[in-house]
VOGU-3710 file (C-alpha; in Angstrom, 3 decimals, decimal comma):
1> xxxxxxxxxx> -10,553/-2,675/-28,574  -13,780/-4,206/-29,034  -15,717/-5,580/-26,343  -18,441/-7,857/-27,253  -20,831/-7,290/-24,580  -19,884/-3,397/-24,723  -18,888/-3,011/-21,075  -15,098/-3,167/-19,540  -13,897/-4,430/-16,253  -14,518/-2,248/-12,901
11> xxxxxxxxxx> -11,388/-2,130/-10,438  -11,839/-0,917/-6,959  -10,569/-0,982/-3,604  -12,404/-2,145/-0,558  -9,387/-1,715/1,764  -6,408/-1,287/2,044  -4,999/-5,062/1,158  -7,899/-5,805/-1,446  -8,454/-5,782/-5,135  -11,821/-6,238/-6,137
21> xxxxxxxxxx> -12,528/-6,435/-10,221  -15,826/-6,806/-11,838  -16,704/-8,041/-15,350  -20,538/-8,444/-17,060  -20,343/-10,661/-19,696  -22,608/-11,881/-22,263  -22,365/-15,320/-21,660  -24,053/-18,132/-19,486  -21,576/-18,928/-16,356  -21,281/-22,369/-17,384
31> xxxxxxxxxx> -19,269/-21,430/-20,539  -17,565/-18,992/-18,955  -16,880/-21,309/-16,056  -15,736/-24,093/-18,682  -13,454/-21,254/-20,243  -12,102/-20,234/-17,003  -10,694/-23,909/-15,959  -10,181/-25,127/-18,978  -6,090/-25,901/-19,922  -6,583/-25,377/-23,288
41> xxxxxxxxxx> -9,086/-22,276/-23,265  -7,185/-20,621/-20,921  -4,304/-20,454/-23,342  -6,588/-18,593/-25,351  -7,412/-15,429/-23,000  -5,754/-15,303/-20,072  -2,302/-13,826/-21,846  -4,925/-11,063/-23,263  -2,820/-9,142/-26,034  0,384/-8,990/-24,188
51> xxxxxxxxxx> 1,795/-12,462/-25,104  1,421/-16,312/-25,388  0,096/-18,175/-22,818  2,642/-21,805/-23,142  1,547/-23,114/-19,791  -2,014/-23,744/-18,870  -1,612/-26,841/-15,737  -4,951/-26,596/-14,170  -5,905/-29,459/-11,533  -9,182/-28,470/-10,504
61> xxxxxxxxxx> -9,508/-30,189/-7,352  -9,655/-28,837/-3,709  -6,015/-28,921/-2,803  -5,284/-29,155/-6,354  -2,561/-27,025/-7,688  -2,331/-24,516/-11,451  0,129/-22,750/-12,731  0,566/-20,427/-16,029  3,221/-19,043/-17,949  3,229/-16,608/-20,550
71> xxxxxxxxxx> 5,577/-15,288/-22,888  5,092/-11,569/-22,658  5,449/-9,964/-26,292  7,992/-13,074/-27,510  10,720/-11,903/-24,734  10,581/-12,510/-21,453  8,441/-15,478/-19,251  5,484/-13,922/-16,627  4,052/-17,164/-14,305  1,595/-17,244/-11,711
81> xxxxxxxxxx> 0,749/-21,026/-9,713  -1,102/-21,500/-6,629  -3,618/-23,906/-5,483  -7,165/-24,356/-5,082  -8,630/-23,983/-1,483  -12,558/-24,104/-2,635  -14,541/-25,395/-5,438  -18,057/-24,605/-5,864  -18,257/-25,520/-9,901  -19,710/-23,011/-11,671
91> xxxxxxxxxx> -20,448/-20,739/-8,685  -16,954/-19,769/-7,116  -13,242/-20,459/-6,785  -10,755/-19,410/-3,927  -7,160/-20,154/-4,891  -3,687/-18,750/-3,537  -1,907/-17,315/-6,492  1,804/-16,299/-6,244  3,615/-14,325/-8,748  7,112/-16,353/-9,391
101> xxxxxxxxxx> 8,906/-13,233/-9,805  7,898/-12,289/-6,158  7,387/-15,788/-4,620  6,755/-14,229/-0,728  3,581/-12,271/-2,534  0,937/-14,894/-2,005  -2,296/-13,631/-2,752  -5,598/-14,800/-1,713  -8,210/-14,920/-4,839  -11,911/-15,571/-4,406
111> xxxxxxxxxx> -13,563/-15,511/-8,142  -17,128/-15,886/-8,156  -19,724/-16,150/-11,373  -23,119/-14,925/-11,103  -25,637/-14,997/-14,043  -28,821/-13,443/-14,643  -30,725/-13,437/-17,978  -28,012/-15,449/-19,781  -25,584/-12,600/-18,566  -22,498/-13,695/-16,570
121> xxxxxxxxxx> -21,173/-11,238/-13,912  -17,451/-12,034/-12,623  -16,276/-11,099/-9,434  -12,472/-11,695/-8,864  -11,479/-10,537/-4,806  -7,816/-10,508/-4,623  -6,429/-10,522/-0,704  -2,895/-9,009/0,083  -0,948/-9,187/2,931  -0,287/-5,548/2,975
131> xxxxxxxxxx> -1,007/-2,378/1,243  2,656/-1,902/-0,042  2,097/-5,719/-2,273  -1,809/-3,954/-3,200  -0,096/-1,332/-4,719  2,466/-2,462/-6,225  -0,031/-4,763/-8,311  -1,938/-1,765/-9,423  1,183/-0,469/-10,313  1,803/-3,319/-12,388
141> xxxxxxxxxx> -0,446/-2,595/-15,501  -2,829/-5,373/-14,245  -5,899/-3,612/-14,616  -4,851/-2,887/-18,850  -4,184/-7,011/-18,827  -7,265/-7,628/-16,951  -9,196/-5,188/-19,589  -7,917/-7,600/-22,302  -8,289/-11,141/-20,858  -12,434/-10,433/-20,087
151> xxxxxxxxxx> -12,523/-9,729/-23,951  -10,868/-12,399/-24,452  -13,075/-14,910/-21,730  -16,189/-13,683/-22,831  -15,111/-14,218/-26,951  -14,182/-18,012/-25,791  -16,875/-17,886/-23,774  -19,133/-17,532/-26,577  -17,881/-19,499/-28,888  -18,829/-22,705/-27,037
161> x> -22,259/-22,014/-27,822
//
């Protein structure tokens, strides 16, 4: 896989109910911001390689609700929703996000975008409830989808240029 900016996502574990990933990218935040909440450039990375994203409903608003749907690999649907608790544009989003396979899994996600020297770091903090819901999301293949949506954001990113 070729990564533009040459690095690759960094998953770690503060605690025992968190999910911390980090991404450099070489992109200013406010393209990679506009990438991140945009419907129609979402449906452009955040399915990565493992499908097509069909659903990208995105209102970006405190209070404000998004949901996405992929079709993994042309066979089965994947869907996330939740809703938007902070907005600091460009600078950081906290969101719930529920899996609609396992609707009593809400998550707590706190992204955050940080740039220095045209370079954008992200930050996504995912809170669980428990250590049995972290690990089963590990367990899940999520970091390998998280690998290939950054390549993705940071190609889209770019492109806006």
């Amino acid at each position: 896989m070729d990564v533009a900016s040459g690095n690759r996502a960094v998953v770690t574990l503060p605690t025992d109910t968190q999910i911390l990933i980090t991404r450099e990218l070489d992109a200013p935040k406010r393209l990679v911001y506009k990438a991140w909440t945009t419907p129609e450039l979402i449906k452009r990375w955040w399915g990565g390689e493992r499908g097509e994203v069909t659903i990208a409903e995105v209102d970006l608003r405190v209070g404000g609700k998004w949901r996405y749907v992929m079709t993994a690999h042309g066979e089965f649907e994947v869907a996330f929703h939740g809703v938007y608790k902070e907005i600091v544009p460009n600078e950081r989003i906290v969101n719930t996000e529920v899996f609609e396979a396992m609707p009593e899994g809400e998550a707590m996600s706190t992204v955050t975008f940080t740039e220095k020297d045209g370079r954008t770091t992200v930050a996504m903090l995912m809170q669980l409830k428990t250590k049995e819901e972290r690990d089963g999301v590990i367990a899940s293949g999520m970091e390998g989808g998280v690998q290939e949506q950054m390549v993705k954001l940071e190609e889209i990113a770019n492109s806006l240029r």
